[in-house]
N, CA, C and O atoms as a Tinker XYZ file with bonds, in Angstrom:
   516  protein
     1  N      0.796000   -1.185000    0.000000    73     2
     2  CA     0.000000    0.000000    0.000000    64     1     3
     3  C      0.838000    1.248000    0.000000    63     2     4     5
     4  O      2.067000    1.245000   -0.074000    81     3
     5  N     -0.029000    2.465000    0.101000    73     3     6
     6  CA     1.047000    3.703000    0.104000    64     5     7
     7  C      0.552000    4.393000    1.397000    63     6     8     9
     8  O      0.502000    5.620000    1.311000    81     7
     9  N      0.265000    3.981000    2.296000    73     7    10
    10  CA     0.002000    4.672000    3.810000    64     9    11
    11  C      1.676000    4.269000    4.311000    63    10    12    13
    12  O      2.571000    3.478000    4.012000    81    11
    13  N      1.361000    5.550000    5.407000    73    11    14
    14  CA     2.736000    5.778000    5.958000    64    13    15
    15  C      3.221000    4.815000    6.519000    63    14    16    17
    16  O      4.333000    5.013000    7.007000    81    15
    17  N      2.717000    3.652000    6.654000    73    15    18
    18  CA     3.194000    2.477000    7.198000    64    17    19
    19  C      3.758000    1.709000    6.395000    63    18    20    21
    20  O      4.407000    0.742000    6.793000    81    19
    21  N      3.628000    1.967000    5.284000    73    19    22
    22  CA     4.175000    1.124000    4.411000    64    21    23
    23  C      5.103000    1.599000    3.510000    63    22    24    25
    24  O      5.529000    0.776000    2.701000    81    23
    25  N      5.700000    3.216000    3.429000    73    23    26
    26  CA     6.503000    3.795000    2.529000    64    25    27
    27  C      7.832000    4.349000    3.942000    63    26    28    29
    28  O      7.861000    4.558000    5.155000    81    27
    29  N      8.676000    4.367000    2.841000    73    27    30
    30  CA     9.828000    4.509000    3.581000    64    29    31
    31  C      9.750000    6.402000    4.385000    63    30    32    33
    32  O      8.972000    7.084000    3.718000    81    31
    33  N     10.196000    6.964000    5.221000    73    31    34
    34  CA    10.182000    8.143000    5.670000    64    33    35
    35  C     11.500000    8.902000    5.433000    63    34    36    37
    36  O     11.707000   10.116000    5.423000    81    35
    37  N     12.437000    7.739000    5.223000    73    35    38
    38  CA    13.981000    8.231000    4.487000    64    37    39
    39  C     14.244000    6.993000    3.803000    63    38    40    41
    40  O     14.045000    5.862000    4.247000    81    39
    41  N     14.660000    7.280000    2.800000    73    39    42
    42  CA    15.308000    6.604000    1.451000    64    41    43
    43  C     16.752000    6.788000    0.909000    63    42    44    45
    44  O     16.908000    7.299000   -0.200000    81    43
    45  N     17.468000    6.519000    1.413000    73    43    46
    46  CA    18.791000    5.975000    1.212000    64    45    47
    47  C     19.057000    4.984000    0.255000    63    46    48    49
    48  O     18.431000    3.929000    0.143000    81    47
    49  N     20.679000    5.614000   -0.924000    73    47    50
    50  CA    21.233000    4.049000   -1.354000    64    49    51
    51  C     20.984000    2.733000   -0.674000    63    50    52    53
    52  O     20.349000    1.756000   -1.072000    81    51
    53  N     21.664000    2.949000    0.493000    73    51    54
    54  CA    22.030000    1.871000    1.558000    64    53    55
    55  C     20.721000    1.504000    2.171000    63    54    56    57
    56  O     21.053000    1.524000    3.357000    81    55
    57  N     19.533000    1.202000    2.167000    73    55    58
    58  CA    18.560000    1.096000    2.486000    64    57    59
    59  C     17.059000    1.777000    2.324000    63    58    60    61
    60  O     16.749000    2.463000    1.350000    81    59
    61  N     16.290000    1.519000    3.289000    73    59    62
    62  CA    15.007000    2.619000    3.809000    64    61    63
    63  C     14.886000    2.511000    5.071000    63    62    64    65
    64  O     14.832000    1.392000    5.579000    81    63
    65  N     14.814000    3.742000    5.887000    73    63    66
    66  CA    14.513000    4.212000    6.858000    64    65    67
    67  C     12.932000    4.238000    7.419000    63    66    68    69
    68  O     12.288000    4.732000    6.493000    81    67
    69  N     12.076000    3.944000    8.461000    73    67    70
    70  CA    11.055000    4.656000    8.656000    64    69    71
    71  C     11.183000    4.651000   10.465000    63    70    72    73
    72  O     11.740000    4.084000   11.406000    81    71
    73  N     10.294000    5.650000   10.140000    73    71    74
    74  CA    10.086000    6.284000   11.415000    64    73    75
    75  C      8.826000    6.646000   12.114000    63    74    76    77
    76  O      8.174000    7.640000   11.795000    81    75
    77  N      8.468000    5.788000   13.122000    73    75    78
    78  CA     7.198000    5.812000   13.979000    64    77    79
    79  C      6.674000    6.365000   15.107000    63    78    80    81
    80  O      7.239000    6.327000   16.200000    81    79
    81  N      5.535000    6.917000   14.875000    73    79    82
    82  CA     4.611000    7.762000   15.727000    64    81    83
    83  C      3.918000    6.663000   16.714000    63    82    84    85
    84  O      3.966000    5.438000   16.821000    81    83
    85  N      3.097000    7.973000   17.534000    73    83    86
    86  CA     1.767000    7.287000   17.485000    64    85    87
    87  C      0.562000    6.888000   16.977000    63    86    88    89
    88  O     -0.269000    6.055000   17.339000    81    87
    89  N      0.655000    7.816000   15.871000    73    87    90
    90  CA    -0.029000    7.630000   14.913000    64    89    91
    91  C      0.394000    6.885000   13.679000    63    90    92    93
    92  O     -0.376000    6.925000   12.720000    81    91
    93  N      1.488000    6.227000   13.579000    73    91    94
    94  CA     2.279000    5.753000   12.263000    64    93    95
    95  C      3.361000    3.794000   13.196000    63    94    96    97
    96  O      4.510000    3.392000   13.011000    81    95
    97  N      2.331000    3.264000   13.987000    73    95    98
    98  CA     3.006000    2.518000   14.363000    64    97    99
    99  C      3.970000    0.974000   13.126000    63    98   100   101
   100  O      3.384000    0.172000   12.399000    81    99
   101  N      5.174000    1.073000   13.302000    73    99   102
   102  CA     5.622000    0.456000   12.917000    64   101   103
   103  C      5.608000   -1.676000   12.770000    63   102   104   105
   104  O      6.563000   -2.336000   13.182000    81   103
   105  N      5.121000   -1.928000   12.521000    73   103   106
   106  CA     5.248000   -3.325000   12.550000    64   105   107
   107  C      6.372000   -3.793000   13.451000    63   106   108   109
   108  O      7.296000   -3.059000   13.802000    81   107
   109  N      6.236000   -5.054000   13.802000    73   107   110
   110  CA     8.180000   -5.493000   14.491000    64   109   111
   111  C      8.592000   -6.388000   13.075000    63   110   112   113
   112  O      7.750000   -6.911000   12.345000    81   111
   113  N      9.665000   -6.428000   12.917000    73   111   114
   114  CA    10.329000   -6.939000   11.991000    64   113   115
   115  C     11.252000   -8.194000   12.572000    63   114   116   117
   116  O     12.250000   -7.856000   13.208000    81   115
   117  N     11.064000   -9.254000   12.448000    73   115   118
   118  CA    11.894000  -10.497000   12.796000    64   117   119
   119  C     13.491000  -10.492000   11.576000    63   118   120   121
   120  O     13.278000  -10.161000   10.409000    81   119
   121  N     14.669000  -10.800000   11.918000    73   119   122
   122  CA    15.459000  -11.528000   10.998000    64   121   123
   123  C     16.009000  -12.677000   11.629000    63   122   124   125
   124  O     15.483000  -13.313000   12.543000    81   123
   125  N     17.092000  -12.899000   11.085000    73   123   126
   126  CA    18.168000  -13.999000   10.599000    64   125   127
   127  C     19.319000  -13.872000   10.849000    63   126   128   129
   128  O     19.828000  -12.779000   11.094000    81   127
   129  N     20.034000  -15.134000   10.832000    73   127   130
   130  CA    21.555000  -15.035000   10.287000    64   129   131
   131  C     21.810000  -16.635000   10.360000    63   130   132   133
   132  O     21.598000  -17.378000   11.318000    81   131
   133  N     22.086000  -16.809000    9.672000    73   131   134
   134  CA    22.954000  -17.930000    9.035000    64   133   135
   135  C     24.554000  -17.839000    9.257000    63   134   136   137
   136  O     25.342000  -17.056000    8.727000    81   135
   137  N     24.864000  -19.104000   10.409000    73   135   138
   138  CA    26.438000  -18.963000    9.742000    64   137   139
   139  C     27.002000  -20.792000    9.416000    63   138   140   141
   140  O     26.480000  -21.776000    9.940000    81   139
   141  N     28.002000  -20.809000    8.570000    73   139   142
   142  CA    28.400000  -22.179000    8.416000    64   141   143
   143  C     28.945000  -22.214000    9.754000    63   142   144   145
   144  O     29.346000  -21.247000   10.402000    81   143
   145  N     28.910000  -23.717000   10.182000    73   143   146
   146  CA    29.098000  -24.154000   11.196000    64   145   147
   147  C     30.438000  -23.987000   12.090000    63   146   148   149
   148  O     30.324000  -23.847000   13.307000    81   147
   149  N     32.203000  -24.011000   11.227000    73   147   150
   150  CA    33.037000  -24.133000   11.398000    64   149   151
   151  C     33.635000  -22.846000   10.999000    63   150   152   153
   152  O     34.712000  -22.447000   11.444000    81   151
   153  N     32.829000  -22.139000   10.056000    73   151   154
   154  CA    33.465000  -20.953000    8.856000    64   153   155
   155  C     34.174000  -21.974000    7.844000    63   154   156   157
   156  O     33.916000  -23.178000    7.842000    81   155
   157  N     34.978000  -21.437000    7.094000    73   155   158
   158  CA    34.934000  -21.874000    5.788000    64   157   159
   159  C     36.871000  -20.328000    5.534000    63   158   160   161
   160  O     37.135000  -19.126000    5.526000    81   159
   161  N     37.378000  -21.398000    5.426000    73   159   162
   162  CA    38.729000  -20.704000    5.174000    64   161   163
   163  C     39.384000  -21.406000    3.823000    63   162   164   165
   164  O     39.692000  -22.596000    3.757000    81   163
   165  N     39.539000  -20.414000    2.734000    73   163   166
   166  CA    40.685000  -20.575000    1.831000    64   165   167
   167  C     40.833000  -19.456000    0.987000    63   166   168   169
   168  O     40.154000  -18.468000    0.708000    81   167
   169  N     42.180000  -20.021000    0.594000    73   167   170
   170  CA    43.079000  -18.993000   -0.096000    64   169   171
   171  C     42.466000  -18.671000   -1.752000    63   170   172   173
   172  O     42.122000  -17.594000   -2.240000    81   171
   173  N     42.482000  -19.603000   -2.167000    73   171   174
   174  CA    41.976000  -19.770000   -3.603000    64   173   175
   175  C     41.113000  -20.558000   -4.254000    63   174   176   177
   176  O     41.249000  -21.780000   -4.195000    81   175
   177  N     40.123000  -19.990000   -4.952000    73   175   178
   178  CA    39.011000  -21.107000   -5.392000    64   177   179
   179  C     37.580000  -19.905000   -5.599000    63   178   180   181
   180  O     37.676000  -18.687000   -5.750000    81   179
   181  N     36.671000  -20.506000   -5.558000    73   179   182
   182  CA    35.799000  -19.941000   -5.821000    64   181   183
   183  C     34.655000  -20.152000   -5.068000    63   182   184   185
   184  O     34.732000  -21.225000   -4.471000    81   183
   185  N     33.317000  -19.372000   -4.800000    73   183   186
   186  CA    32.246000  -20.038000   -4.501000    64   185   187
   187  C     30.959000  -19.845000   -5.247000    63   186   188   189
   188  O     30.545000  -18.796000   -5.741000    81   187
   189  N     30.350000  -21.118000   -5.250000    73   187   190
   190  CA    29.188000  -20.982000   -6.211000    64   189   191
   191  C     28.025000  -20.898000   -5.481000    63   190   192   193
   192  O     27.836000  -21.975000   -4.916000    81   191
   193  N     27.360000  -20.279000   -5.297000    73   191   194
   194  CA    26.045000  -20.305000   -4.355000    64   193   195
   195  C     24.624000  -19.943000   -5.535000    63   194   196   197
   196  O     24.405000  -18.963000   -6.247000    81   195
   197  N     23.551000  -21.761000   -5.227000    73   195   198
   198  CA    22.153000  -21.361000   -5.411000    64   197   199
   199  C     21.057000  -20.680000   -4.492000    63   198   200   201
   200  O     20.564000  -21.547000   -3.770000    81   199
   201  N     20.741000  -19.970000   -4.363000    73   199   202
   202  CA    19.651000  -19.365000   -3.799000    64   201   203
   203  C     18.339000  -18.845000   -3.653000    63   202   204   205
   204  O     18.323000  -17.995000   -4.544000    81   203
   205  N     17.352000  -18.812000   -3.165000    73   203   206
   206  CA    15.870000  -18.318000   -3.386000    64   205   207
   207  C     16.067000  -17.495000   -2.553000    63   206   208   209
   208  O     16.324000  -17.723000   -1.371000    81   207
   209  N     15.963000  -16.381000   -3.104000    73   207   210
   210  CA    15.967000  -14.641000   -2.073000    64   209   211
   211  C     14.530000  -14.884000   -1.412000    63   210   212   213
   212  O     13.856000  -15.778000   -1.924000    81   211
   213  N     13.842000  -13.991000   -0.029000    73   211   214
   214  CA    12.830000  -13.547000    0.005000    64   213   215
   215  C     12.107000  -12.886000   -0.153000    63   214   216   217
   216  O     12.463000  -11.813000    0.333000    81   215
   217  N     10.865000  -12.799000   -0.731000    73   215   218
   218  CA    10.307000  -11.594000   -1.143000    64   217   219
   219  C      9.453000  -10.869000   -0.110000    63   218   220   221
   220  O      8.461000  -11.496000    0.260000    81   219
   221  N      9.662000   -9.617000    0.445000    73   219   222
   222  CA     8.886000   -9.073000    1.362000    64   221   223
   223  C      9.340000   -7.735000    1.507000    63   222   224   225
   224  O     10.526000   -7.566000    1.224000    81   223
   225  N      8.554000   -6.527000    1.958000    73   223   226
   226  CA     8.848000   -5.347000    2.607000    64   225   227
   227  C      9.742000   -6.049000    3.525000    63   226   228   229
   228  O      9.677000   -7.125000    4.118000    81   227
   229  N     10.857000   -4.817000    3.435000    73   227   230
   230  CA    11.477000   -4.448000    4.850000    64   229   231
   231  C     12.589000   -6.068000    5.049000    63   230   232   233
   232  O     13.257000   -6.333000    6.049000    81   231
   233  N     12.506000   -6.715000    4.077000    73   231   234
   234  CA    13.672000   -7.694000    3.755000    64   233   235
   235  C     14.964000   -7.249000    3.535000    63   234   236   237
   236  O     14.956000   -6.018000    3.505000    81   235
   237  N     15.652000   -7.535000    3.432000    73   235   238
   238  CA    17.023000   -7.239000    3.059000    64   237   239
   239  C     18.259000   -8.479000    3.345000    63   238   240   241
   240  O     19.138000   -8.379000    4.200000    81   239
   241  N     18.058000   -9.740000    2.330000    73   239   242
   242  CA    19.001000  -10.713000    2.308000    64   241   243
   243  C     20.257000  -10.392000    1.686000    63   242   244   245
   244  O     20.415000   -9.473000    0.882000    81   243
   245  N     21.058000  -11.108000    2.049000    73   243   246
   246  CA    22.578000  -10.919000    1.761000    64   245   247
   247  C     23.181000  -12.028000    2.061000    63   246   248   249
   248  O     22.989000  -12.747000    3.041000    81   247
   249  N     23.995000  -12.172000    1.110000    73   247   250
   250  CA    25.713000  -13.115000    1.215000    64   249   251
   251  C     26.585000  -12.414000    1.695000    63   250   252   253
   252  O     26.754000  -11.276000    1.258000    81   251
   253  N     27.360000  -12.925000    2.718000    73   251   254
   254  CA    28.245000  -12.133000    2.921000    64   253   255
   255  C     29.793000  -12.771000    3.201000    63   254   256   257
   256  O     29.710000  -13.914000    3.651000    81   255
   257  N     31.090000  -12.322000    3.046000    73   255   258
   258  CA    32.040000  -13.244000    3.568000    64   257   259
   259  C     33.071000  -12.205000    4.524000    63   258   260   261
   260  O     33.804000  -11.281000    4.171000    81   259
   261  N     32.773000  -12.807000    5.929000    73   259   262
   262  CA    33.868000  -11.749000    6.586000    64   261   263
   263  C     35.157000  -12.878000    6.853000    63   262   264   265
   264  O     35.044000  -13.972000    6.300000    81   263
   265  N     36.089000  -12.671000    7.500000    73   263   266
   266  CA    37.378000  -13.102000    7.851000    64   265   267
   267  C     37.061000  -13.454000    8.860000    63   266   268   269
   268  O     36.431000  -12.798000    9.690000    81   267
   269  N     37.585000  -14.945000    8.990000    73   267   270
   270  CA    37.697000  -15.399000   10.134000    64   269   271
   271  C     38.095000  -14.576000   10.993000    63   270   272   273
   272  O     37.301000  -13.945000   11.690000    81   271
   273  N     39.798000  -14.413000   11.106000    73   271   274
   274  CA    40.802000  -13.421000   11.588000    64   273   275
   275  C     40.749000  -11.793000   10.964000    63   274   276   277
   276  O     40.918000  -11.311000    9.843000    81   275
   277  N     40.403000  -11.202000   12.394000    73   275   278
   278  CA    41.107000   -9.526000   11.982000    64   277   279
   279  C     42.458000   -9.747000   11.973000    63   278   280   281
   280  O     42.901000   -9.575000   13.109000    81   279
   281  N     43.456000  -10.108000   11.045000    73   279   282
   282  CA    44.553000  -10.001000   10.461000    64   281   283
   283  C     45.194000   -8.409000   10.734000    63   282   284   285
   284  O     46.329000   -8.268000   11.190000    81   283
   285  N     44.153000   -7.036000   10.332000    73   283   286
   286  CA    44.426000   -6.132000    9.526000    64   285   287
   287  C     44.183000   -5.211000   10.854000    63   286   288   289
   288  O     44.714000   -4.112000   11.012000    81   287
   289  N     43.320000   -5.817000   11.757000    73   287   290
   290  CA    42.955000   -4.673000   12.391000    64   289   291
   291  C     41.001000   -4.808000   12.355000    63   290   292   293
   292  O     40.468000   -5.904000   12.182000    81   291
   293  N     40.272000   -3.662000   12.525000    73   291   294
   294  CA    38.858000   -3.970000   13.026000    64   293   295
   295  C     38.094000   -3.408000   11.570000    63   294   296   297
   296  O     38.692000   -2.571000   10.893000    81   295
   297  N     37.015000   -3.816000   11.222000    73   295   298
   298  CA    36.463000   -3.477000   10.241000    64   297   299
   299  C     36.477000   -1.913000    9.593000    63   298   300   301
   300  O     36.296000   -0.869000   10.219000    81   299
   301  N     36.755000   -2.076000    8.089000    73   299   302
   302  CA    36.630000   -2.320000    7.224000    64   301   303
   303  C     38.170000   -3.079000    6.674000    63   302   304   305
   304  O     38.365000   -3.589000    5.571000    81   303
   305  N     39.063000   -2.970000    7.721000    73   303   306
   306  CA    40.924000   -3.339000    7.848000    64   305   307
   307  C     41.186000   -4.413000    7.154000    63   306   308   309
   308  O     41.907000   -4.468000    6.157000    81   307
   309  N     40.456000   -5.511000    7.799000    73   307   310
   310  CA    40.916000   -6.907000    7.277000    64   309   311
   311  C     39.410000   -7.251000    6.167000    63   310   312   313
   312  O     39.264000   -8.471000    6.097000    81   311
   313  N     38.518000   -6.620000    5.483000    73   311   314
   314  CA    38.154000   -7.099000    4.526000    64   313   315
   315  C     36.658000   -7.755000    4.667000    63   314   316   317
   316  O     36.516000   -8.563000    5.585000    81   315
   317  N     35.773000   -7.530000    4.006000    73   315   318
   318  CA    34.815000   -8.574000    3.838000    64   317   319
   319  C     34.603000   -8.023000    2.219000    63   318   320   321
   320  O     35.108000   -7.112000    1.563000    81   319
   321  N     33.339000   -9.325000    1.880000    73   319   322
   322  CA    32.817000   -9.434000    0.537000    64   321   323
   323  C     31.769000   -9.532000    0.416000    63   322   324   325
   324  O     31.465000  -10.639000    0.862000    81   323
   325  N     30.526000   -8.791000   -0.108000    73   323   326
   326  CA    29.502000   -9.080000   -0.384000    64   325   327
   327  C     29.106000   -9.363000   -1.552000    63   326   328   329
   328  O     28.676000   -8.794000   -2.555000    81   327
   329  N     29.482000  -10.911000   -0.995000    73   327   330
   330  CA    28.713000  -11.598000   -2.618000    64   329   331
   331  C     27.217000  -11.185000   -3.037000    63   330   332   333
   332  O     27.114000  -11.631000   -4.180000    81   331
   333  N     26.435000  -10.782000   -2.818000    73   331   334
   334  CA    25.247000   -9.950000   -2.908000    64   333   335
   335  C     24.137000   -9.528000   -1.612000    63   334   336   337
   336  O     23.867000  -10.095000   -0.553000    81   335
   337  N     23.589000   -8.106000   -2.324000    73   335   338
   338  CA    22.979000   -7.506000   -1.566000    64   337   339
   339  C     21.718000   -7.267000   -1.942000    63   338   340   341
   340  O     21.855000   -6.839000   -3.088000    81   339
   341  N     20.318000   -7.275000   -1.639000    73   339   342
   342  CA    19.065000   -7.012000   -2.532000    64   341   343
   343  C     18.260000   -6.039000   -1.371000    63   342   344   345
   344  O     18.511000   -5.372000   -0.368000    81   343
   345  N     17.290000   -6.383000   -2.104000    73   343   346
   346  CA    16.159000   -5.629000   -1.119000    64   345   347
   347  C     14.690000   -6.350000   -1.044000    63   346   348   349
   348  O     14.654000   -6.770000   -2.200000    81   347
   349  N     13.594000   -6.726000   -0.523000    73   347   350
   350  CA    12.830000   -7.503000   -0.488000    64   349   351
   351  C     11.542000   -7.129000   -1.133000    63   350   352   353
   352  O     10.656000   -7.877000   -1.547000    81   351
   353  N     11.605000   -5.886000   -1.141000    73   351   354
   354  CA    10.402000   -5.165000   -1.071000    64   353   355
   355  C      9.997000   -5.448000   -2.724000    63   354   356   357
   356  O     10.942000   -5.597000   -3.499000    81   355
   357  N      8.838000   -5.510000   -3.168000    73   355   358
   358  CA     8.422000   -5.925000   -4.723000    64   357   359
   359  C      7.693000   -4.548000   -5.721000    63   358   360   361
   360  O      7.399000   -4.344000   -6.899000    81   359
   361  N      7.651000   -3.933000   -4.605000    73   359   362
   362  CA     7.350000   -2.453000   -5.584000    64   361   363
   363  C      7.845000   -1.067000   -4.998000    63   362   364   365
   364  O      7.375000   -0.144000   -4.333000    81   363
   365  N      9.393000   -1.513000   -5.771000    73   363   366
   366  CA    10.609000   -0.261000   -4.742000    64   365   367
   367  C     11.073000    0.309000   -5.935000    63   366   368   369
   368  O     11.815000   -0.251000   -6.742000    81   367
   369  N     10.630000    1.403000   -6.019000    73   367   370
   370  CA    11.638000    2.307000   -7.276000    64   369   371
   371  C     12.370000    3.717000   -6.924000    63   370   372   373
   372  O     11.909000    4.406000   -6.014000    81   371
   373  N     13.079000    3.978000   -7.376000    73   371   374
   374  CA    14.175000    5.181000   -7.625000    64   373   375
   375  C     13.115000    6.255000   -8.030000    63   374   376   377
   376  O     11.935000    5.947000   -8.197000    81   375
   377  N     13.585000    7.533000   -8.180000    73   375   378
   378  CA    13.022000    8.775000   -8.516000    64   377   379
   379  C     13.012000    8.686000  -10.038000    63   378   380   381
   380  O     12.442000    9.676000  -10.496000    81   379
   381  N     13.423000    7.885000  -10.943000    73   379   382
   382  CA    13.380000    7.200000  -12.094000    64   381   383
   383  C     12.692000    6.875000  -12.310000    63   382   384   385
   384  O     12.362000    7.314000  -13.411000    81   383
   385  N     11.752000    5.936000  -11.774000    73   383   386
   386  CA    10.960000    4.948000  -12.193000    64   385   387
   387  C     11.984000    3.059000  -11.963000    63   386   388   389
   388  O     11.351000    2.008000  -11.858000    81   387
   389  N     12.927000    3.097000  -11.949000    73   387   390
   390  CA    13.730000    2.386000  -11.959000    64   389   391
   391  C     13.955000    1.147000  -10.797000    63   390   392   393
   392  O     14.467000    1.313000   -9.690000    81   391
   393  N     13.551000    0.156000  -11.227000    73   391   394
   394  CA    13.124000   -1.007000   -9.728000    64   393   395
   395  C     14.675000   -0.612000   -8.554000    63   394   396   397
   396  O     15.777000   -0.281000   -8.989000    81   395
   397  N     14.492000   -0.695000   -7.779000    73   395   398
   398  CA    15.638000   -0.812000   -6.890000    64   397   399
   399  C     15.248000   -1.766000   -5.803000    63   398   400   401
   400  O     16.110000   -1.684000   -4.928000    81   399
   401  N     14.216000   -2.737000   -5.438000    73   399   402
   402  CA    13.411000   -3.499000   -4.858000    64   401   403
   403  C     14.113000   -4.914000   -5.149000    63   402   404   405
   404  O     15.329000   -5.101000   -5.188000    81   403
   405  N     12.931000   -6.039000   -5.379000    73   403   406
   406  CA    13.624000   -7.403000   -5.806000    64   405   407
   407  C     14.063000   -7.639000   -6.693000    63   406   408   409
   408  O     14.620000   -8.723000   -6.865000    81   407
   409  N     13.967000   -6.541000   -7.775000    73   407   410
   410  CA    14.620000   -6.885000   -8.682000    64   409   411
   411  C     16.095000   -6.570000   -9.210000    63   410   412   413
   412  O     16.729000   -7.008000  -10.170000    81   411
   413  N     16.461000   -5.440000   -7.994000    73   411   414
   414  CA    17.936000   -5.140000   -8.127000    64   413   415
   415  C     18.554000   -5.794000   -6.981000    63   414   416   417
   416  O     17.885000   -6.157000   -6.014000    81   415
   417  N     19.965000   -5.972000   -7.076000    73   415   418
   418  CA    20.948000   -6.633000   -6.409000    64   417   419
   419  C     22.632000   -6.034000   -6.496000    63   418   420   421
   420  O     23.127000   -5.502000   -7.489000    81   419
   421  N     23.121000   -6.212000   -5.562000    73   419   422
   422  CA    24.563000   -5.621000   -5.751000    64   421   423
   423  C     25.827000   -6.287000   -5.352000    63   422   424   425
   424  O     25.669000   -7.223000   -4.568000    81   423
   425  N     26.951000   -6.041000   -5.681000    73   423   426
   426  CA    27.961000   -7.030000   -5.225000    64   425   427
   427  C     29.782000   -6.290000   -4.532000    63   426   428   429
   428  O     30.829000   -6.418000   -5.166000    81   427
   429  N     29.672000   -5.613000   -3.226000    73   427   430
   430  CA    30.604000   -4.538000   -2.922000    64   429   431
   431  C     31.646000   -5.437000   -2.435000    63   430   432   433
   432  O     31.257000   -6.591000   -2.257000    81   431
   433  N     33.024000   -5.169000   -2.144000    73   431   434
   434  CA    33.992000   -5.264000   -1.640000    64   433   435
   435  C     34.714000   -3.853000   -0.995000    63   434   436   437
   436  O     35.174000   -2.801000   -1.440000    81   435
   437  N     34.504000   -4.550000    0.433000    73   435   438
   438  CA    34.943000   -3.477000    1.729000    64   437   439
   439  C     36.279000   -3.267000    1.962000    63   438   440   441
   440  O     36.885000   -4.329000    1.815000    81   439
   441  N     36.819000   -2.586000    2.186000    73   439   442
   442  CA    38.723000   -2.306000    2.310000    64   441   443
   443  C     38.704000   -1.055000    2.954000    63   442   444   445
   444  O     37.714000   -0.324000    2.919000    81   443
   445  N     39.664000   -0.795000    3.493000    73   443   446
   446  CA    40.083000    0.333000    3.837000    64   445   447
   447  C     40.879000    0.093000    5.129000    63   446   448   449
   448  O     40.996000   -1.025000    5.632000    81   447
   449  N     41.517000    1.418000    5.722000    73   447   450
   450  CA    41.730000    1.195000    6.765000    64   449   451
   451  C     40.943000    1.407000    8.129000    63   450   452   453
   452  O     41.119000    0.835000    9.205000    81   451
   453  N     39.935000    2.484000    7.747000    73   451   454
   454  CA    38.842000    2.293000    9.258000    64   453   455
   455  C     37.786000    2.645000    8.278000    63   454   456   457
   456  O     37.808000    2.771000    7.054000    81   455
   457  N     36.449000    2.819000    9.563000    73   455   458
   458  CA    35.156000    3.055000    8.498000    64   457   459
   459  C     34.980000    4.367000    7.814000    63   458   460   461
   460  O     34.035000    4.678000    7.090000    81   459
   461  N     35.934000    5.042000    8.112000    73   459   462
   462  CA    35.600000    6.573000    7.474000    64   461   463
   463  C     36.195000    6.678000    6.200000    63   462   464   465
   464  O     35.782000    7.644000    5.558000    81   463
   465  N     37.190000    5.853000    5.540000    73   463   466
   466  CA    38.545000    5.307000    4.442000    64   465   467
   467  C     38.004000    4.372000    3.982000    63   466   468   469
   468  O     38.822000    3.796000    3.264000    81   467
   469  N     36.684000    3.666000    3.979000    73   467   470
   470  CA    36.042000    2.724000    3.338000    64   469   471
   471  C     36.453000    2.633000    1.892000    63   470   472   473
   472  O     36.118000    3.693000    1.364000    81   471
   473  N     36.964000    1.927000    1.118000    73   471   474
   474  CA    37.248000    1.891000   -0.325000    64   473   475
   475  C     35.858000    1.673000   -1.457000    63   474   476   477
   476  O     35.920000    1.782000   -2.682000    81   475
   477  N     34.514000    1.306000   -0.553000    73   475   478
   478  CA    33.783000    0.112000   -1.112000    64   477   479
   479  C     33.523000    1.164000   -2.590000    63   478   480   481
   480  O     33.594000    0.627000   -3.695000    81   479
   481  N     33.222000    2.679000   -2.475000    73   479   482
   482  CA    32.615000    2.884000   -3.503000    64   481   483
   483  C     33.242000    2.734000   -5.163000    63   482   484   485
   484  O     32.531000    2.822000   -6.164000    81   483
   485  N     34.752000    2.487000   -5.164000    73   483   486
   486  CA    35.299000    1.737000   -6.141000    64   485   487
   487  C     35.680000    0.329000   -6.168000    63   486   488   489
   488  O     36.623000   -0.218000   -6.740000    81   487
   489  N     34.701000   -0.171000   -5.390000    73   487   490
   490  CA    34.344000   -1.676000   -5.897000    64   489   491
   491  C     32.995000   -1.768000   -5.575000    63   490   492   493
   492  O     32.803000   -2.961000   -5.340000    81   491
   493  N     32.141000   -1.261000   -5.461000    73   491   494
   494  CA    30.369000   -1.721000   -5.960000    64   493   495
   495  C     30.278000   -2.032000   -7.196000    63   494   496   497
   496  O     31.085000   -1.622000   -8.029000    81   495
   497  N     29.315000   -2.773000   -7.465000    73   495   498
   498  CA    29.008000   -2.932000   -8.957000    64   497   499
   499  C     27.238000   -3.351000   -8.547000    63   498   500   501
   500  O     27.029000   -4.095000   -7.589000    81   499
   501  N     26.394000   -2.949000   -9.139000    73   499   502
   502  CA    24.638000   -3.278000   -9.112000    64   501   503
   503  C     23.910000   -3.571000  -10.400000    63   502   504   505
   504  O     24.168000   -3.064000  -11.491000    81   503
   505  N     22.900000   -4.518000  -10.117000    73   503   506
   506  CA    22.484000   -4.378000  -11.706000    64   505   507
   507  C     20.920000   -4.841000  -11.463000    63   506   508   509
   508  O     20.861000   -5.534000  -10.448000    81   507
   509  N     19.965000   -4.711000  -11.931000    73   507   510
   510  CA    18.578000   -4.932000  -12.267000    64   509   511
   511  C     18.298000   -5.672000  -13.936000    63   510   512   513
   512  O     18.555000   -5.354000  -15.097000    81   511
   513  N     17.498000   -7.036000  -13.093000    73   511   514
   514  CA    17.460000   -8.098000  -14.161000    64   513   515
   515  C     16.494000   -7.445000  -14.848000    63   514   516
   516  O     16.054000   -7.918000  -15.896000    81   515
């Protein structure tokens, strides 16, 4: 729907924001996390992952690969990978017209030396099927 309960109140790249009244009460939102059991360490190779995303408001699934070891120091130092990033929501568009919802997805690599030196914005890449 398009009542305030259901549209974002800030809209960000990096997400949607909302923000609740008393008059604008928010739903509770349950998640997740998944981790392999042991982690999963190597140097070289690849990974292939099948998946069924979820479809829903206020979703937001992701792959993600952090480091076992802070090697480097504390995040963004020693590295993670987001093998992809989406959004759940099924009727999410840009000031375009342009899906940014389930049908877009993205794939960043984090570096830097702290969070303010973040490298990610020359390694994002996004695309809409």
């Amino acid at each position: 729907g398009g009542g305030p309960h259901d549209t974002c109140t800030g809209n960000a790249f990096y997400g949607c924001e909302r923000t609740g009244s008393n008059a604008n009460i928010i739903n509770p939102i349950q998640s997740a996390r998944l981790r392999s059991s042991r982690g999963l360490n190597f140097k070289y190779g690849k990974v292939e992952i099948s998946a069924q995303l979820p479809k829903g408001d206020w979703l937001w699934p992701a792959i993600w690969m952090l480091p076992t070891y802070t090697e480097y120091g504390r995040w963004p130092a020693s590295g993670e990978i987001d093998i992809m990033e989406s959004r759940g929501n099924r009727h999410y568009y840009d000031a375009n017209g342009r899906s940014v919802g389930v049908d877009a997805y993205g794939s960043t690599l984090h570096f830097g030396p702290d969070y303010f030196n973040n490298g990610w914005s020359r390694a994002h890449q996004s695309w809409v099927k």
